[in-house]
DRENBAMAR-974417 format. One record per residue: residue in one letter; x, y, z of N, C-alpha, C, O, CB in turn. Coordinates in Angstrom, 3 decimals, padded with zeros to 6 digits, always signed. Each point is the difference from the previous one (the first is absolute). Glycine has a CB too. Layout:
BEGIN
+------+----------+----------+----------+----------+----------+----------+----------+----------+----------+----------+----------+----------+----------+----------+----------+
| resn |      nxx |      nyy |      nzz |     caxx |     cayy |     cazz |      cxx |      cyy |      czz |      oxx |      oyy |      ozz |     cbxx |     cbyy |     cbzz |
+------+----------+----------+----------+----------+----------+----------+----------+----------+----------+----------+----------+----------+----------+----------+----------+
|    a |        X |        Y |        Z |        X |        Y |        Z |        X |        Y |        Z |        X |        Y |        Z |        X |        Y |        Z |
...
+------+----------+----------+----------+----------+----------+----------+----------+----------+----------+----------+----------+----------+----------+----------+----------+
***
This chain:
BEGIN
+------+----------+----------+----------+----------+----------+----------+----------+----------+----------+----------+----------+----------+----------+----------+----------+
| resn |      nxx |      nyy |      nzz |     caxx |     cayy |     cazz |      cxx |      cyy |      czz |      oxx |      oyy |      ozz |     cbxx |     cbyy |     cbzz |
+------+----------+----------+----------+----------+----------+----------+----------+----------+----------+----------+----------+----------+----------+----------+----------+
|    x | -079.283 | -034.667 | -008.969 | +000.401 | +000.895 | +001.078 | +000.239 | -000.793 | +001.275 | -000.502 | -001.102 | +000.217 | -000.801 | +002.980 | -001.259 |
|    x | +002.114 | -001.221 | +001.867 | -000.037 | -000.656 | +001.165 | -000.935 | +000.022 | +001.397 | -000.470 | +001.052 | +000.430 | +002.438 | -000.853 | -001.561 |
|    x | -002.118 | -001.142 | +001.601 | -000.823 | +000.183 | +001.233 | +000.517 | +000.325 | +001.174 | +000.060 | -000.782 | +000.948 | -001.217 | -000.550 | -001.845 |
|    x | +001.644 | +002.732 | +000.910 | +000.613 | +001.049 | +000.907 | -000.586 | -000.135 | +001.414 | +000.656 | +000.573 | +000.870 | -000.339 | +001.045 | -002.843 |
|    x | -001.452 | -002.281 | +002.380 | -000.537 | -000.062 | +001.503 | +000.449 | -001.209 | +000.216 | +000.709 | +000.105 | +001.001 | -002.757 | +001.261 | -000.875 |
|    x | +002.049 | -002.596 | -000.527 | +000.890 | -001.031 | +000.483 | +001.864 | +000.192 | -000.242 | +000.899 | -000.514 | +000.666 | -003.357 | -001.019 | -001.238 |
|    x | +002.518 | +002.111 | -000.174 | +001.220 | +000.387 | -000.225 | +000.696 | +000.285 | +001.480 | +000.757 | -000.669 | +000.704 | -001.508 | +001.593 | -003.158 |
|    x | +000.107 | +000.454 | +002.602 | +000.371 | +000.649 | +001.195 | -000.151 | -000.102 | +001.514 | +000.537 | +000.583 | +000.942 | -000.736 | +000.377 | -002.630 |
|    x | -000.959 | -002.150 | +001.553 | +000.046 | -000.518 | +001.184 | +001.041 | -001.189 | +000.325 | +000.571 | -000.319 | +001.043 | -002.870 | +001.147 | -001.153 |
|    x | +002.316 | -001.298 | -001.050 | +001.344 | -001.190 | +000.265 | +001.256 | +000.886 | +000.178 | +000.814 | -000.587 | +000.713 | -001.724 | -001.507 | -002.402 |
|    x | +001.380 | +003.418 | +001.246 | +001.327 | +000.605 | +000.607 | -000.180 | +000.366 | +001.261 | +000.907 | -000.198 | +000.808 | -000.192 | +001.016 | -002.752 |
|    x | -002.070 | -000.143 | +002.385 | +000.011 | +000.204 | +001.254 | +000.250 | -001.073 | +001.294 | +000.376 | +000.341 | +001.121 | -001.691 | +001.254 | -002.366 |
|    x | +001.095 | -002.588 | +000.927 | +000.224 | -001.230 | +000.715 | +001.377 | -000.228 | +000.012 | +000.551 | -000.096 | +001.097 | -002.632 | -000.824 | -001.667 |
|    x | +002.973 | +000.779 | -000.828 | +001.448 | +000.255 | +000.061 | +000.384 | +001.144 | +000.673 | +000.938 | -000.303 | +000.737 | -000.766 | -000.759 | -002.648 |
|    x | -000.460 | +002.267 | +002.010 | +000.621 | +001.093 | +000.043 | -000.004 | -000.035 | +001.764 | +000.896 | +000.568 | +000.625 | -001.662 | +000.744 | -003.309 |
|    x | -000.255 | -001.984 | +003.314 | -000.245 | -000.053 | +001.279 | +001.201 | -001.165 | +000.612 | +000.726 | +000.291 | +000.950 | -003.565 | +000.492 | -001.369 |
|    x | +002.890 | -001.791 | -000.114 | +000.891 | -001.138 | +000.428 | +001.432 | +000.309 | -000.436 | +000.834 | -000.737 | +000.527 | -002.745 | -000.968 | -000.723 |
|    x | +002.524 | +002.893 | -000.890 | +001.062 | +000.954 | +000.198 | +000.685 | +000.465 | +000.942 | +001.147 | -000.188 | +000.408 | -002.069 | +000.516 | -001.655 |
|    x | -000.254 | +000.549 | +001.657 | +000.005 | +001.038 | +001.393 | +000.045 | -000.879 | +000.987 | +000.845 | +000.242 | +000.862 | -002.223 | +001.666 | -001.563 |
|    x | +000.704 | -002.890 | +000.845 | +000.079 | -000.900 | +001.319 | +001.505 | -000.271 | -000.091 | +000.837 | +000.399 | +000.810 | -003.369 | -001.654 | -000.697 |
|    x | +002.756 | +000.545 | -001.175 | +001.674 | -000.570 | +000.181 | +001.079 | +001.110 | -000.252 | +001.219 | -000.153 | -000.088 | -001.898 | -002.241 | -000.863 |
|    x | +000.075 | +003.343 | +000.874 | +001.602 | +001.159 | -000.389 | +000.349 | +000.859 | +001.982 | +001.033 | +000.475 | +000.473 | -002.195 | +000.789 | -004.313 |
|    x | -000.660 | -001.481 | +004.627 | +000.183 | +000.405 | +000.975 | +000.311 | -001.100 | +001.011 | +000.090 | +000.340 | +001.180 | -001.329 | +001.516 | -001.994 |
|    x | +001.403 | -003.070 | +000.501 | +000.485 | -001.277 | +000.864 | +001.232 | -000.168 | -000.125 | +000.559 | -000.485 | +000.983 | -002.358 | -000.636 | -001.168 |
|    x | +002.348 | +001.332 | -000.595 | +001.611 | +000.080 | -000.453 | +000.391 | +001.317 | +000.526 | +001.159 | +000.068 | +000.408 | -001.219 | -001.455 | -002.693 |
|    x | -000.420 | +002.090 | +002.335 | +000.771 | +001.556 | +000.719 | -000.074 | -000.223 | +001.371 | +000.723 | +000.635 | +000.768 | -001.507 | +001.240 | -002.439 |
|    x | -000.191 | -002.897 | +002.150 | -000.409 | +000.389 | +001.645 | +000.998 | -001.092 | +000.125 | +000.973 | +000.360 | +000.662 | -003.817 | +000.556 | +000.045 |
|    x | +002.908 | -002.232 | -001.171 | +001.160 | -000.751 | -000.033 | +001.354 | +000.308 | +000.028 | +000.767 | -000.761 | +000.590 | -002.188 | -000.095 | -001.452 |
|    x | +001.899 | +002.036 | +000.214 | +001.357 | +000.516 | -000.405 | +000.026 | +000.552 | +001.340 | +000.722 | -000.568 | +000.820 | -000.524 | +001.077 | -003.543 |
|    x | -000.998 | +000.703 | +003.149 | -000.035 | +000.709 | +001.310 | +000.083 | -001.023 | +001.141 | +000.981 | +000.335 | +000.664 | -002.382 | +001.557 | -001.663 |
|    x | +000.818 | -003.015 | +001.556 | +000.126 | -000.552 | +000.658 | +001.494 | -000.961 | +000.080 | +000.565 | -000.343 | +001.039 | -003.139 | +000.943 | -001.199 |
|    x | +002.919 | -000.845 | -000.966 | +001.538 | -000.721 | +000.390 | +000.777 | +001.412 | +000.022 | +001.207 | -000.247 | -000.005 | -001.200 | -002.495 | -001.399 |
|    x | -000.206 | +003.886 | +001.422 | +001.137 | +001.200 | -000.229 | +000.192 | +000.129 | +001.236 | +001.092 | -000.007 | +000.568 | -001.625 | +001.334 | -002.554 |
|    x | -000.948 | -001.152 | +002.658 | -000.005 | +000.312 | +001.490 | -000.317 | -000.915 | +000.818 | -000.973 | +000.086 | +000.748 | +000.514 | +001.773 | -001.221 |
|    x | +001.531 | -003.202 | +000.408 | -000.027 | -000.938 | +000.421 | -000.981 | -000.805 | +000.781 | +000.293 | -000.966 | +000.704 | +001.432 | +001.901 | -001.144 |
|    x | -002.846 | -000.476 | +000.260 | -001.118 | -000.777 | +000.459 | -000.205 | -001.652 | +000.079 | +000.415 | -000.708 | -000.918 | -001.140 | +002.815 | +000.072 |
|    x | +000.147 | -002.589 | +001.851 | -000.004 | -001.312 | -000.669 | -001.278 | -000.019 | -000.905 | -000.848 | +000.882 | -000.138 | +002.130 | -002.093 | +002.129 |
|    x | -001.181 | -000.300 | -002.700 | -001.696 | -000.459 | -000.851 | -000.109 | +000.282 | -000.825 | -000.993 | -000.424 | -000.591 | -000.163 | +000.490 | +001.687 |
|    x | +002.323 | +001.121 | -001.997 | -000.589 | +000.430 | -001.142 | -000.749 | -000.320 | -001.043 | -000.284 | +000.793 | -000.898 | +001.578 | -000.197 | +001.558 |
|    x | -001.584 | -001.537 | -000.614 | -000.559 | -001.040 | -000.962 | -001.828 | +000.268 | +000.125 | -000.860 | -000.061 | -000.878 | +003.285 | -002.009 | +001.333 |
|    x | -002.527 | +002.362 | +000.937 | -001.516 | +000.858 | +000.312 | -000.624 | +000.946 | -001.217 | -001.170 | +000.224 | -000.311 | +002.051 | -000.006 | +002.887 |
|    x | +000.421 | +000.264 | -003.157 | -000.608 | +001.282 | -000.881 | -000.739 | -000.439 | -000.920 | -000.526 | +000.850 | -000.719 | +002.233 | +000.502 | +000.928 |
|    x | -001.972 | -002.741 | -000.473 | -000.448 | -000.536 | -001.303 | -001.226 | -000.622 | +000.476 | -000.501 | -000.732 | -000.854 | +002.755 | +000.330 | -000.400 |
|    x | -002.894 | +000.466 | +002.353 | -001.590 | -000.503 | +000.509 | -000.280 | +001.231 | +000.325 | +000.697 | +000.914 | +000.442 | -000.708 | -003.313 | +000.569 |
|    x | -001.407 | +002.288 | -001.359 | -000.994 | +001.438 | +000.282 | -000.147 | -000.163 | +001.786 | +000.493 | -001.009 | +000.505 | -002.354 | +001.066 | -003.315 |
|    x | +001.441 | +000.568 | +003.357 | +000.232 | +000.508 | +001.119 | +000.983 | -000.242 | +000.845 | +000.258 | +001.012 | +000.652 | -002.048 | -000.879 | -000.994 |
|    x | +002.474 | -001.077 | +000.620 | +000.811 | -000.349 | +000.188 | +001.711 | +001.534 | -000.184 | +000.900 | +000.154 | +000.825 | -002.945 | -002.991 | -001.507 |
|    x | +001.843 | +003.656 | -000.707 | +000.645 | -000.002 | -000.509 | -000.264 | +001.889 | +001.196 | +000.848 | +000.791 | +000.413 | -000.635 | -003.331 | -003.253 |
|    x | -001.683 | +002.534 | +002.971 | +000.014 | +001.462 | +000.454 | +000.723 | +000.077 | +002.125 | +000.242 | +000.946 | +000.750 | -003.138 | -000.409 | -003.150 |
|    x | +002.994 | -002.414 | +002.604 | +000.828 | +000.130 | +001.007 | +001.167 | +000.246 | +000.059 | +000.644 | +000.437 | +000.953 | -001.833 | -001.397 | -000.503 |
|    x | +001.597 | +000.623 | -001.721 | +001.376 | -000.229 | +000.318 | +000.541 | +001.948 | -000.493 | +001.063 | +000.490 | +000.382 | -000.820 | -004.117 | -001.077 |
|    x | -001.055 | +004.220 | +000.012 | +000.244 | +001.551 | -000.240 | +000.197 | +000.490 | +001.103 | +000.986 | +000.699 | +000.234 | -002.217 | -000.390 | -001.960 |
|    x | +000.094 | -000.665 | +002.812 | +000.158 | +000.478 | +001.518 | +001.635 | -000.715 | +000.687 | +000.842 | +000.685 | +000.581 | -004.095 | -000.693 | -000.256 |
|    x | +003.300 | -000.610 | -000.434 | +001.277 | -000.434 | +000.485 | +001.378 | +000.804 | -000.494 | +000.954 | +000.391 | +000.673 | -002.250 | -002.632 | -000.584 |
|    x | +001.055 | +002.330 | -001.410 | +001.105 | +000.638 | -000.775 | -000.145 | +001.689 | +000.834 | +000.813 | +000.814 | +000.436 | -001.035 | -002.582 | -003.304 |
|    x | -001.013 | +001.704 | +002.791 | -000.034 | +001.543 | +000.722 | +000.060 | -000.024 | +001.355 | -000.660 | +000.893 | +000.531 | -000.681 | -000.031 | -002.155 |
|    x | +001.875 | -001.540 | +002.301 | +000.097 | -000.173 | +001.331 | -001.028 | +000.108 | +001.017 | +000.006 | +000.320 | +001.188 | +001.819 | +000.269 | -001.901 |
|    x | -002.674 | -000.940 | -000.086 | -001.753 | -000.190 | +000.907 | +000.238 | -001.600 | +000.462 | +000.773 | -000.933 | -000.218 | -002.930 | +002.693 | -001.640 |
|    x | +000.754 | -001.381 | +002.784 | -000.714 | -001.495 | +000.529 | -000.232 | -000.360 | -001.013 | -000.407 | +000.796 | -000.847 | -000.633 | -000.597 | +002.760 |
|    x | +001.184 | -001.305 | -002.148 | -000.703 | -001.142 | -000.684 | -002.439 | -000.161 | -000.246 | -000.834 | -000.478 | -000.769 | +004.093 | -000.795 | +002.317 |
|    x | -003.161 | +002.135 | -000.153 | -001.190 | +000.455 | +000.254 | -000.754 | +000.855 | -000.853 | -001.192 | -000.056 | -000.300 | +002.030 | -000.301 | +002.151 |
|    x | +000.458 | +001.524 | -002.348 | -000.822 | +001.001 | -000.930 | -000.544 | -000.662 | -001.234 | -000.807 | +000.610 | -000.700 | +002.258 | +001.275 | +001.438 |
|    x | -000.967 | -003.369 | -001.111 | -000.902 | -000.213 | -001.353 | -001.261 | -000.217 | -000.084 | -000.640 | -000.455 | -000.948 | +002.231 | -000.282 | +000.352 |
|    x | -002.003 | +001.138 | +001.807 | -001.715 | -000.079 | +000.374 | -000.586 | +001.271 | -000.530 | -001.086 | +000.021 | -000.581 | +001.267 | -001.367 | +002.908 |
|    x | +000.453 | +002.254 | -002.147 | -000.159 | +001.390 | -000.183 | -000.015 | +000.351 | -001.425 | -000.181 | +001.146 | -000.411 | +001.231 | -000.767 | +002.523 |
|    x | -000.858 | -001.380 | -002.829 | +000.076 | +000.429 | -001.507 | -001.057 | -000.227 | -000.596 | -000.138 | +000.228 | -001.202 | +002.158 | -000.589 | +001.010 |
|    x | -003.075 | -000.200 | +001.065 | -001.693 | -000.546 | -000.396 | -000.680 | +000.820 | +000.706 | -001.064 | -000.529 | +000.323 | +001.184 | -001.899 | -000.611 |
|    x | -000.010 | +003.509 | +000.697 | -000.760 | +001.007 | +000.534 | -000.238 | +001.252 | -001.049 | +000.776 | +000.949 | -000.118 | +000.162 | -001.767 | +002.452 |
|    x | -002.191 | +000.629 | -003.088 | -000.529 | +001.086 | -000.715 | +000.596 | +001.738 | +000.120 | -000.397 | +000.843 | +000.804 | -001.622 | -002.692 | -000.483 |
|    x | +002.805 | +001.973 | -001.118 | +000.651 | +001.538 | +000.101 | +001.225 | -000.060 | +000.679 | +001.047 | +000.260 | -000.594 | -003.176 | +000.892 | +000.727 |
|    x | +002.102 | -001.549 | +001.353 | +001.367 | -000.259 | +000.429 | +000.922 | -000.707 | -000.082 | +000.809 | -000.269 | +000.888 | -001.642 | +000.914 | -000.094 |
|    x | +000.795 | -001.113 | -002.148 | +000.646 | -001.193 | -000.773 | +000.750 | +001.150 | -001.040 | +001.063 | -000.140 | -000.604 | -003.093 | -002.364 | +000.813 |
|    x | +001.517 | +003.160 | -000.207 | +000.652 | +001.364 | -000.815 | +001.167 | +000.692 | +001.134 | +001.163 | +000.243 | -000.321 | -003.821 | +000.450 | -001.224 |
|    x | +002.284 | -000.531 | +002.432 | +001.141 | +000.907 | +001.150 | +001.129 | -000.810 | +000.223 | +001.158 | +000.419 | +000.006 | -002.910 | +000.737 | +001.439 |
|    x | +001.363 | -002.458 | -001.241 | +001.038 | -001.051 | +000.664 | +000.467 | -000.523 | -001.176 | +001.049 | -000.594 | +000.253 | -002.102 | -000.089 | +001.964 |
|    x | +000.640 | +000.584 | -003.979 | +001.191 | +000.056 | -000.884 | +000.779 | +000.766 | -000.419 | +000.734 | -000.315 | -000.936 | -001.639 | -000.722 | +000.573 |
|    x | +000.947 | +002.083 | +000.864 | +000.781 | +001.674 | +000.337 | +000.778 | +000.015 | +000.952 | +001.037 | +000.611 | -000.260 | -002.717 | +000.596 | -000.262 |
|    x | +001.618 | -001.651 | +001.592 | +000.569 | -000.621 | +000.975 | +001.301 | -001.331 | +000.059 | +001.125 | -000.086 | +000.494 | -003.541 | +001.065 | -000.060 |
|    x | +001.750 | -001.647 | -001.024 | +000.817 | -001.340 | -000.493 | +000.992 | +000.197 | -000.746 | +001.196 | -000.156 | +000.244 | -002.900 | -000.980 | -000.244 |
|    x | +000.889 | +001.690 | -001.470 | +001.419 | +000.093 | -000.942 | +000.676 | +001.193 | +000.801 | +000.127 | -000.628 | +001.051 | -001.061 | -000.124 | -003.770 |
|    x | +001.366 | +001.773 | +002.959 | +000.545 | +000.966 | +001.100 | +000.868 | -001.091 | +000.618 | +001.165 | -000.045 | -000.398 | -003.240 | +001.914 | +000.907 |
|    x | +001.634 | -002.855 | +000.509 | +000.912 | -000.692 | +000.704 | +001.065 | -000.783 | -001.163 | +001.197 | +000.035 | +000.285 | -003.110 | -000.277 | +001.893 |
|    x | +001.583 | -000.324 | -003.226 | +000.417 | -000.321 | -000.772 | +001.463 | +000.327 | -000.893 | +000.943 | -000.622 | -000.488 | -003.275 | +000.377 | +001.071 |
|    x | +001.784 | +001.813 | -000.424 | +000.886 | +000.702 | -001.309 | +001.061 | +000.539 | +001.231 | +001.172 | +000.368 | -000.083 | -003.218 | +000.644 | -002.402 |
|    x | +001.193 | -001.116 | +003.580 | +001.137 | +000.203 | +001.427 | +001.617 | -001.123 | -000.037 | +001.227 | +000.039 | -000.087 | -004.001 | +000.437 | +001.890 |
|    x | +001.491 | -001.461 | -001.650 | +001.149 | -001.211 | +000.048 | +000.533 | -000.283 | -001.151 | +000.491 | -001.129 | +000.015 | -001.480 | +000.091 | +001.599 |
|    x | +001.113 | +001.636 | -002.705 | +000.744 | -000.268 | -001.064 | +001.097 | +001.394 | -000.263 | +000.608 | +000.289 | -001.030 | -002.780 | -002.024 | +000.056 |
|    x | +002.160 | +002.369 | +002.165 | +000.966 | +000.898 | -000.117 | -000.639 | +001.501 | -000.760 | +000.658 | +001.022 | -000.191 | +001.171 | -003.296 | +000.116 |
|    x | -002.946 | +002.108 | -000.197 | -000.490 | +001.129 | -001.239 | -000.957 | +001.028 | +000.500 | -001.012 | -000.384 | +000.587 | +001.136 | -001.392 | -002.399 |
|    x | +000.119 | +003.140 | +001.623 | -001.219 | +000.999 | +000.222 | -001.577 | -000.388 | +000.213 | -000.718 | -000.255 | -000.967 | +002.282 | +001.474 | -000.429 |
|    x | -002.236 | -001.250 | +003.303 | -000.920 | -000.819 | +000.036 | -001.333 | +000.782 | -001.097 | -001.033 | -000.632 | -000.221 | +002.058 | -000.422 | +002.987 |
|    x | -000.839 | +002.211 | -003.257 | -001.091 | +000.584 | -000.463 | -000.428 | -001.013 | -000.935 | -001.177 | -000.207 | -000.292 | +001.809 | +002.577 | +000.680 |
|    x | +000.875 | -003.315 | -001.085 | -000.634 | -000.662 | -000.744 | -001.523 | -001.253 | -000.399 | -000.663 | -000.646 | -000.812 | +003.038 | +001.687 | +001.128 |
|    x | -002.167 | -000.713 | +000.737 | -001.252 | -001.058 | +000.876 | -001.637 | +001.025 | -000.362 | -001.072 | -000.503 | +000.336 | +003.183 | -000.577 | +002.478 |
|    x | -002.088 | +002.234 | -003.378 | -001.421 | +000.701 | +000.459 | +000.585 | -000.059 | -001.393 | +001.107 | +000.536 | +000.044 | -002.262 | +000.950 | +002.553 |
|    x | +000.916 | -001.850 | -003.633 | +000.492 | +000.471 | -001.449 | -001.025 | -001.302 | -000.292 | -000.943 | +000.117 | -000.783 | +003.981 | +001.206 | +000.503 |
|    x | -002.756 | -002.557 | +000.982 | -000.704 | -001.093 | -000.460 | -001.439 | +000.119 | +000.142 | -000.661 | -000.973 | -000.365 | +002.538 | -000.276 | +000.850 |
|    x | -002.519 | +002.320 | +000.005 | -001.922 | +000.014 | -000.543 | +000.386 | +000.570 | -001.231 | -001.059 | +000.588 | -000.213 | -000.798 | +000.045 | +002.443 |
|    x | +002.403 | -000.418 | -002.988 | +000.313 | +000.655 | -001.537 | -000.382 | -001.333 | -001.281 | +000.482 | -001.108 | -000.232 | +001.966 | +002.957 | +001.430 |
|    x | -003.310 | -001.208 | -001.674 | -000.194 | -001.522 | -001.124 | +001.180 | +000.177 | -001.348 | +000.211 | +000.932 | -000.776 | -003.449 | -001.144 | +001.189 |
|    x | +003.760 | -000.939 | -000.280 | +001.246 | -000.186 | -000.762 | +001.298 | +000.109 | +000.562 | +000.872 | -000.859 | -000.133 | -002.151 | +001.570 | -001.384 |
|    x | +001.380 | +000.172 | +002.039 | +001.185 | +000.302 | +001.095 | +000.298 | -000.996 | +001.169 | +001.110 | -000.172 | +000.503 | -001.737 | +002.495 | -000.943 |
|    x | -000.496 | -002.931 | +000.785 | -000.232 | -001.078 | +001.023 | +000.286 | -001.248 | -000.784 | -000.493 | -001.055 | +000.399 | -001.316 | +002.300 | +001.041 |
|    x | +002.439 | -001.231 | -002.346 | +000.402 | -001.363 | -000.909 | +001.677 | +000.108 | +000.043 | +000.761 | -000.952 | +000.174 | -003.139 | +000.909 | -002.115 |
|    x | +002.763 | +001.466 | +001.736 | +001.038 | +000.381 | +000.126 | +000.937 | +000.023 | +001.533 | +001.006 | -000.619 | +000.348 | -002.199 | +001.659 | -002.443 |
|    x | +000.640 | -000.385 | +002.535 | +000.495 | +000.094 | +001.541 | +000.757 | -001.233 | +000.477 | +001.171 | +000.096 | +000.367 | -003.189 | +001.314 | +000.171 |
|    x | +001.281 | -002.705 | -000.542 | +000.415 | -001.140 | +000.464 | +001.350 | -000.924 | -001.154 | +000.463 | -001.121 | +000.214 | -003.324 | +001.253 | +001.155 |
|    x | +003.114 | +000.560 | -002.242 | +001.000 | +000.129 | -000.972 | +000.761 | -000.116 | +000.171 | +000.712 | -000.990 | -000.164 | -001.263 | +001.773 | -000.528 |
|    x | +000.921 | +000.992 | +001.452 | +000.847 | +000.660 | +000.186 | +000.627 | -000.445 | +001.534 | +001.200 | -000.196 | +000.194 | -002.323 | +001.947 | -001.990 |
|    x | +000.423 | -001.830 | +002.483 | -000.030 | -000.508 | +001.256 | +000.643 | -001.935 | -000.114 | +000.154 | -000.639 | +001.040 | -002.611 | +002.863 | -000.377 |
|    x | +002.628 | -002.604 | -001.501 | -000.019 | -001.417 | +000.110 | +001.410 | -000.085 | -001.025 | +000.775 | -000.908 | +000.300 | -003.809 | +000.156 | +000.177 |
|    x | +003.407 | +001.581 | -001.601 | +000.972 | -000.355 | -000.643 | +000.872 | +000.844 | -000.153 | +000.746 | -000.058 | -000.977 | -001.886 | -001.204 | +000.189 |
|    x | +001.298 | +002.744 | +002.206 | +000.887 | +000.833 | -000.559 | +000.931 | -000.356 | +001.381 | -000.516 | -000.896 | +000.668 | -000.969 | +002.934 | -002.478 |
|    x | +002.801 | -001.488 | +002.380 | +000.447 | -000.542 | +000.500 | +000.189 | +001.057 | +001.161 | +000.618 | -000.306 | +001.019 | +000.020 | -001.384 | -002.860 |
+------+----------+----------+----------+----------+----------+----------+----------+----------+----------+----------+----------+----------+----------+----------+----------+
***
């Protein structure tokens, strides 16, 4: 039989470094769409939640705000909103991303539709 608890912890480790790179490549796509400079930011961890603020036409400042317990929740509601702004798209799309699964999607749609 198989040993299903190492099993599954070794996909979860893949399944995590997926998601990291399927959402670094979307924030990447969004950032050369909406001509930002640096895009290349999207691919370092924090780094990557400045350059969202930028795309969303924030300070550079708000990526402080994304380490604040709970209000790290308002101001990524906020962000993607500026986001789906600057990509031309319905900002509601931005409050869709506290949605689990949908928040994989969003940045998708936002990054490869035109």
């Amino acid at each position: 039989m198989w040993d299903w608890g190492l099993f599954s912890s070794d996909l979860s480790g893949l399944w995590g470094l997926v998601v990291y790179v399927w959402l670094a490549l979307c924030l990447y796509m969004i950032a050369n769409k909406t001509r930002i400079p640096n895009a290349w930011l999207a691919w370092i961890p924090i780094a990557n939640l400045y350059l969202m603020c930028k795309v969303a036409g924030r300070a550079g400042w708000w990526t402080i705000l994304f380490f604040i317990p709970l209000a790290n929740i308002i101001i990524a509601i906020i962000i993607w909103m500026g986001i789906a702004r600057a990509r031309n798209k319905p900002s509601w799309l931005g409050i869709l991303i506290i949605i689990p699964v949908v928040n994989l999607i969003i940045p998708g749609i936002l990054a490869f539709s035109e």
